[in-house]
C-alpha positions as CSV (number, residue, x, y, z in Angstrom):
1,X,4.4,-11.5,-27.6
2,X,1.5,-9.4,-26.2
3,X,1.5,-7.9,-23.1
4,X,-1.5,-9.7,-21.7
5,X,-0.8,-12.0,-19.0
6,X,-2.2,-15.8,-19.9
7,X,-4.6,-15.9,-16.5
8,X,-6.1,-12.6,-17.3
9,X,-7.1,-9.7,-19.2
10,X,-5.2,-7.2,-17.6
11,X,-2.1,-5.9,-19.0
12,X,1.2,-7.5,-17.6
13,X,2.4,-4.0,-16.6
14,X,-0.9,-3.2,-14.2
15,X,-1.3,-6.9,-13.1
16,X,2.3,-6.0,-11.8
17,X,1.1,-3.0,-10.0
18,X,-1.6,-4.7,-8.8
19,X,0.7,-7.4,-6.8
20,X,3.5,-4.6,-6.0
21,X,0.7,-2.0,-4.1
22,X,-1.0,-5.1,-2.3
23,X,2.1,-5.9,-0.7
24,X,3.0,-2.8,-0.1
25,X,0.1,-2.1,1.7
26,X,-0.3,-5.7,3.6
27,X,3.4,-4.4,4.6
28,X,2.7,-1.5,6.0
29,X,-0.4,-3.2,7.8
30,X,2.1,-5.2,9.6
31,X,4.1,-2.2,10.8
32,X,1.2,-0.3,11.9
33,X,0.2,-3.3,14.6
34,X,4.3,-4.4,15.0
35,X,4.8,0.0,16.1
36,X,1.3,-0.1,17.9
37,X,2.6,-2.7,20.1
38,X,5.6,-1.1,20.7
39,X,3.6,2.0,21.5
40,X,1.6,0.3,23.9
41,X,4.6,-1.9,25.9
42,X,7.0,1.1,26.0
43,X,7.4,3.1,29.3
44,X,8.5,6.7,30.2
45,X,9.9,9.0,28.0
46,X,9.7,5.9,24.9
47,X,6.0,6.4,24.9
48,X,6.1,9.6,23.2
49,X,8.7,8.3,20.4
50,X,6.9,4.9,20.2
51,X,3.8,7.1,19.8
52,X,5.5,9.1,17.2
53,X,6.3,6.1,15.3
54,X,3.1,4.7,15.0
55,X,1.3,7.6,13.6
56,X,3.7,7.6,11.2
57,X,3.0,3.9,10.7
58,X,-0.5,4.7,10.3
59,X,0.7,7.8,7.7
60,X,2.4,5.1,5.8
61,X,-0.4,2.5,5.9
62,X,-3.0,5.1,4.7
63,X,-0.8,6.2,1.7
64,X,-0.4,2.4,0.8
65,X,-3.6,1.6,0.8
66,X,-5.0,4.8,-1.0
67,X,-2.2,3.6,-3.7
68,X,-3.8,0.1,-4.0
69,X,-7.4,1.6,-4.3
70,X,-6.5,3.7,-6.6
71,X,-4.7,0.0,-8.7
72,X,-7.6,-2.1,-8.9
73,X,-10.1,0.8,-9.7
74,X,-7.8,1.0,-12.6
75,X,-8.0,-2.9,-13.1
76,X,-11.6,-2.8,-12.6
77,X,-12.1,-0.2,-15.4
78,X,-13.6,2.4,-12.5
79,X,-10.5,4.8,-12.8
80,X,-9.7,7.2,-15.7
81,X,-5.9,8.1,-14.3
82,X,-3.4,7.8,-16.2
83,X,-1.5,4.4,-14.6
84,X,2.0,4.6,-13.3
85,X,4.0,1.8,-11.7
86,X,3.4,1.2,-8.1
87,X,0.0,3.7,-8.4
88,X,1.0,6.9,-8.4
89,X,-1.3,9.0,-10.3
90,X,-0.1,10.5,-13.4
């Protein structure tokens, strides 16, 4: 068995990462607008922790979706990294 996945040419293993860093990323989407909310119903002294929470949100979110960038330029060809699971670089 090759490691080709029947509905493309990408190897199984970066077709993987592929799915894992999108979902990783649309996940983190969702809890950048879920702590954004809470940021913006939260009173007194919660506003600053609420605040807190969504940068970090937003920290999260950025590192997600650099991850997935740096996925399909590897699916697309575009990228030279090495390819580890999840997108890391090498």
């Amino acid at each position: 068995m090759n490691d080709t996945n029947s509905h493309a040419s990408l190897p199984r293993l970066l077709l993987d990462a592929l799915i894992d860093s999108y979902v990783r990323w649309r996940e983190e989407s969702a809890a950048v607008n879920l702590t954004y909310r809470r940021w913006t119903h939260a009173e007194g002294q919660d506003r600053g922790l609420r605040f807190d929470e969504y940068r970090a949100a937003l920290d999260r979110e950025e590192y997600a979706a650099s991850a997935y960038r740096r996925v399909v330029e590897q699916a697309s060809g575009k990228a030279g990294a090495t390819f580890l699971p999840g997108g890391a670089p090498a």
